[in-house]
N, C-alpha and C positions, 0 to 999 in steps of 0.2 A: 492350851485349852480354847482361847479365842478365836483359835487357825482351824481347830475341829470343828469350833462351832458357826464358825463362816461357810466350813465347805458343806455341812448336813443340809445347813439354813439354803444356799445355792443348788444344793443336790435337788432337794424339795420344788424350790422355784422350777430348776430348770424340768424336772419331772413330770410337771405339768402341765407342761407343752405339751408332751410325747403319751400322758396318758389320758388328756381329753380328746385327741384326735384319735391315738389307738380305740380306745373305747367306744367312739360313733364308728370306726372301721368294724368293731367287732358286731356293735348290733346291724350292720352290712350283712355281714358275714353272715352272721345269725340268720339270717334271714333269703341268704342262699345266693348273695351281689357281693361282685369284685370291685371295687371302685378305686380306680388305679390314679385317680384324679385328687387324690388328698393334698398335695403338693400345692397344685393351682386354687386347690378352697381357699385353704389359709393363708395364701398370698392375697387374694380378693379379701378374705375378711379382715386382715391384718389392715391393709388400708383404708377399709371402710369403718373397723373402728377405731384406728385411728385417725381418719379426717374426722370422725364425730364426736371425739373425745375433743380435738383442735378446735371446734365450733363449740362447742354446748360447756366442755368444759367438766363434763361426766360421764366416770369411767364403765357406771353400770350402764347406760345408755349405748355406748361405745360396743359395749360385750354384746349387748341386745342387736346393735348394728352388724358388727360379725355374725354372730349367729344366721339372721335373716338372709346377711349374702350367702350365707354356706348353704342354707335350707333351700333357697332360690336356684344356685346353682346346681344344689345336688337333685331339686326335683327335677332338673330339665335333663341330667344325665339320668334321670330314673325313667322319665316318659321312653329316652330313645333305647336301652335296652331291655326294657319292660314289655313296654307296649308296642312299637317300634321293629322289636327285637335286633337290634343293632349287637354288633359283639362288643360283649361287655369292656375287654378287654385293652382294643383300639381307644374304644371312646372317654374309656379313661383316660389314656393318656393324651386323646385329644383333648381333653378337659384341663389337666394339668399342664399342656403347653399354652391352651389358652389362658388361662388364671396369670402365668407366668407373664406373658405379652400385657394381657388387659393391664393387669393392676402397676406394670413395669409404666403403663402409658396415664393411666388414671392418679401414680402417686409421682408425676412429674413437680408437682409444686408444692409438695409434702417434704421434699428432701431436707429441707432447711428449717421444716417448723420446726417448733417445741410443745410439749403439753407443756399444762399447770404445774406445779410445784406439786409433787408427787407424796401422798399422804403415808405417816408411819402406821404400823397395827402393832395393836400389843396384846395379848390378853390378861386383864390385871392379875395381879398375883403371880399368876404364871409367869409370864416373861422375865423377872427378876431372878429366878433359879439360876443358878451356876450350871454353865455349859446348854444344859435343857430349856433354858429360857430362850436365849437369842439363836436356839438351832431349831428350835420347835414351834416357838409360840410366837412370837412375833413374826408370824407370814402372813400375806395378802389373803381374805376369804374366802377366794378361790382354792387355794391349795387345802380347805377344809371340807368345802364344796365338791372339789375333785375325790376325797376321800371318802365322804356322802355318797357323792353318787355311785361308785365303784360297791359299795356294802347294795346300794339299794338296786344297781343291776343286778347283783349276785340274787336278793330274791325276787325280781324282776323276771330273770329270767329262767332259774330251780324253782318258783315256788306256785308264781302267781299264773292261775288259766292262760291269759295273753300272752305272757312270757313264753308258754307251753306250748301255744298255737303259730307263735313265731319261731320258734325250733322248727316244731313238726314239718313250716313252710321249708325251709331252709334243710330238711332232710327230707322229705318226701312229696313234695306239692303236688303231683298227681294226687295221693291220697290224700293230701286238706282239701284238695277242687273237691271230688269227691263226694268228702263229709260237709259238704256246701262254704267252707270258707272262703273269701276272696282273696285268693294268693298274689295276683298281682297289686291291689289296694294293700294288701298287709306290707309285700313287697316294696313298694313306693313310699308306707308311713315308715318302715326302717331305713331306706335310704336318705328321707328327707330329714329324719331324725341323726342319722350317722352324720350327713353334711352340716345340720346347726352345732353340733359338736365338735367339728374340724375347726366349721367357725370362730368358735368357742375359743377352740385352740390358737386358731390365729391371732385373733381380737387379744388374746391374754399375751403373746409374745412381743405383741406391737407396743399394746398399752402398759405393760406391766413388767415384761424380762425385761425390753432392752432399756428404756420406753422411745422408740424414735420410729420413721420407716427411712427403710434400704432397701432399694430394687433385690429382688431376690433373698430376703433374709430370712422365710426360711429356711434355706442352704440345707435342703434334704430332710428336713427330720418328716414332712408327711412319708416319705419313702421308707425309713425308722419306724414311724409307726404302723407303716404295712408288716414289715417283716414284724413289729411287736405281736400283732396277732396271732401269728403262727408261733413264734418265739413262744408264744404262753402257754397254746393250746386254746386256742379260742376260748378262755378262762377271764374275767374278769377283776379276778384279786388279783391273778399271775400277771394278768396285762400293766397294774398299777405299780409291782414289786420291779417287772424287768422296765419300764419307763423311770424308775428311778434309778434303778442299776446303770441305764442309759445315761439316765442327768448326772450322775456320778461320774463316768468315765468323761463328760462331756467336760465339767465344772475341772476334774484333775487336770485337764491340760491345763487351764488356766492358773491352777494353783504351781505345778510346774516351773513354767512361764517365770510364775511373780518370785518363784521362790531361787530363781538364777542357774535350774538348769543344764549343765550342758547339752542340749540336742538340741538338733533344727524346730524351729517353728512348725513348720511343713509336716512333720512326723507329726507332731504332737495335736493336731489339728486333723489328723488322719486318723488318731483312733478311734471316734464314736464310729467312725466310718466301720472303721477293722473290728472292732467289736462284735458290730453287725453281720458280718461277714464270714465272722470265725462260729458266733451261735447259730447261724443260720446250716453252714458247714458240718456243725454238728449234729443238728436235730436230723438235718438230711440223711445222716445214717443208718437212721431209722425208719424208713417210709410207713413199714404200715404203722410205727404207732402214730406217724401222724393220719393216716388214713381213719384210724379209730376213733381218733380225735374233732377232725376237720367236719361240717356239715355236707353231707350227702351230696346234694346239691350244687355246690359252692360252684359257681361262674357257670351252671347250665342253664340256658333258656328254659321259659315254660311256656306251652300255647294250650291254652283250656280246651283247643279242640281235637287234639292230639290225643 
């Protein structure tokens, strides 16, 4: 029982990497931008909040410092295919080699920090339940936070006018120019929004999964959370359910591992990879329902004068 309730409790953690960066990808998306640069956000915020977590000594500070790089970097990737009109495509990924370089060079003397002595949560009453206590209730308030926000996209973006108007950009922007909206501003507030949430994601991997930084420790999962969006269906519940599916297979290697195994390391360290790889393979066999699904728009330039 205590093996179940270690691997849900990890499932959960690790899920929240993978569905706070999915999630600012999807209101990307939403909003009709590829940003193939997720990779290098969360390597930049990963050590900006944790240098700030190493100084201050607070973790919500830290999250607030992630966030800002992500938001920073993601609006300068928004200026050049926006406004710019640079291909979406490239500049992503020159965003994500950059992030990868920068923050490789910026957390040379972070290697060997430490944060503070790392606080427990519990929620009273709750946490004391057999099994459902230490698999469910005793997690960091982000993984609560992360489930918040996922409900309040959903009527974010089904319910509320804005919500509606950032669709419509992301499927038809010609006809928002149109009906006088500004598609490239709405375009920019969802990118710059998508980037504080990669941040998001980082800042919580640095301060909270591992707690430490390592050159490169994302080790792919913004690339995870690209395919998570297609994976769901540009869905925001479905994006929350498969980034846990994701922490799951990530977490079993490790349980694996502890548990003596025979197989290579190597394999077992390849599956969130293969995971990835094998849903992705599947969903591809169905193009047009993803065509049905995906926004109109997704990775097309807009020029208002066009």
């Amino acid at each position: 029982m205590d093996t179940w309730a270690l691997l849900i409790a990890a499932t959960l953690n690790g899920g929240t990497v993978l569905a706070l960066a999915a999630l600012g990808l999807l209101v990307n998306e939403k909003a009709g931008v590829v940003n193939l640069g997720a990779e290098g956000i969360m390597l930049c915020a990963a050590i900006a909040g944790f240098a700030t977590v190493v100084h201050t000594g607070n973790d919500w500070l830290g999250f607030a410092a992630g966030m800002g790089a992500g938001a920073i970097l993601a609006a300068a990737f928004g200026v050049l295919v926006i406004w710019l009109n640079t291909n979406q495509y490239a500049t992503g990924l020159a965003l994500s080699l950059f992030g990868s370089g920068f923050s490789a060079f910026a957390g040379i003397r972070y290697v060997q920090e430490k944060l503070p002595e790392r606080p427990h949560f519990a929620i009273p009453g709750l946490a004391d339940i057999p099994l459902l206590g230490p698999a469910l209730f005793r997690q960091h308030p982000m993984v609560y936070l992360t489930v918040g926000l996922t409900l309040w996209l959903v009527w974010f973006l089904y319910r509320s006018r804005t919500g509606l108007v950032l669709r419509s950009v992301g499927e038809s922007p010609g006809s928002a120019h149109a009906l006088g909206y500004p598609v490239r501003r709405i375009r920019l507030a969802a990118v710059v929004a998508g980037g504080a949430l990669c941040g998001l994601a980082g800042a919580y991997l640095a301060i909270v999964y591992t707690p430490l930084w390592v050159e490169g420790m994302v080790a792919g999962r913004g690339w995870i959370a690209l395919a998570l969006t297609t994976f769901a269906t540009w869905r925001p519940a479905r994006v929350l359910l498969g980034a846990y599916l994701f922490g799951g297979v990530t977490m079993l290697q490790f349980q694996l591992q502890s548990s003596g195994v025979d197989v290579p390391s190597q394999f077992l360290t390849m599956l969130p990879y293969l995971a990835t790889i094998v849903v992705l393979a599947l969903i591809s066999r169905n193009p047009a329902w993803i065509r049905a699904n995906m926004p109109a728009s997704l990775g097309k330039p807009f020029h208002p004068g066009s």
